[in-house]
N, C-alpha and C positions, 0 to 999 in steps of 0.2 A: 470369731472362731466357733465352729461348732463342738459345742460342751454335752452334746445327747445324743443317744443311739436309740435307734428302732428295735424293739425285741423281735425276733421275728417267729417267734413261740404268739406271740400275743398283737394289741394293739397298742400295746402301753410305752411308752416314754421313758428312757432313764437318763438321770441327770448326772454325766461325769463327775462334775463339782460337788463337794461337797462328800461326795460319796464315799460309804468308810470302806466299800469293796475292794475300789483301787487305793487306800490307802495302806489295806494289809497285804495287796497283790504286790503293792511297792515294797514293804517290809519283805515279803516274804522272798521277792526276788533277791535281797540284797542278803537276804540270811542266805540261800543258796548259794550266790556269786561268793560267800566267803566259805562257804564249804568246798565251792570246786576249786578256787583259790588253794584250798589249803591242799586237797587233795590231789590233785592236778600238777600245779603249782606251773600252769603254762597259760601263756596271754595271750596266744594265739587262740588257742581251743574257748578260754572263756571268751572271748571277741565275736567269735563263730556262732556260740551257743548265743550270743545277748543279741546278733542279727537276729538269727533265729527266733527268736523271743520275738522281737519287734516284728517279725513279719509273722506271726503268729498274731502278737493284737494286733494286728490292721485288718487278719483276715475275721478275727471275731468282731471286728467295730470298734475299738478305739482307735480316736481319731486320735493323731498326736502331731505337729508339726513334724515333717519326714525329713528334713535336712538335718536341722537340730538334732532330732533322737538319734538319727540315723548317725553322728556324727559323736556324741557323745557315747552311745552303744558300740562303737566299732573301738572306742578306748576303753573304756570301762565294762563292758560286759553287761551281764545282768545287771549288777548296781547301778550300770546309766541308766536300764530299762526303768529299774526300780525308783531311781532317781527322779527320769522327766514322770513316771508317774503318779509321783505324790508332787509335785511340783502342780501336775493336773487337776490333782485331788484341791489343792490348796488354789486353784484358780491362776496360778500365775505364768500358767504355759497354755 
């Protein structure tokens, strides 16, 4: 699997893995998904917004396996986003 994207600012390399970026990016989608949750309080609309997400970082350059996210994003919302991406973060996706 590819774990690294091309900046396109620069010539430099970033390593998904490891990386404490997508670990608060993870955090932080899953604090949102519980605030629209609470606010919301509709599983449709967070479902919508967690695609959204996901094709949002595909368009920035995280790679993510597309069935899996896509599939756990379309139940859980933000938090799947948040979810496969500390999964990322921690090498196991």
């Amino acid at each position: 699997m590819d774990t690294t994207i091309i900046s396109q600012i620069g010539n430099e390399t970033i390593n998904l893995v490891h990386n404490p970026k997508i670990l608060l990016l993870g955090v932080i989608l899953i604090g949102i998904t519980i605030l629209i949750m609470y606010l919301l309080k509709n599983f449709i609309a967070n479902s919508i917004v967690g695609v959204i997400g996901l094709f949002i970082c595909s368009i920035i350059g995280i790679k993510l396996p597309f069935m899996f996210t896509l599939i756990i994003t379309s139940i859980f919302g933000l938090a799947g986003l948040g979810f496969s991406l500390i999964l990322k973060f921690f090498g196991i996706l």
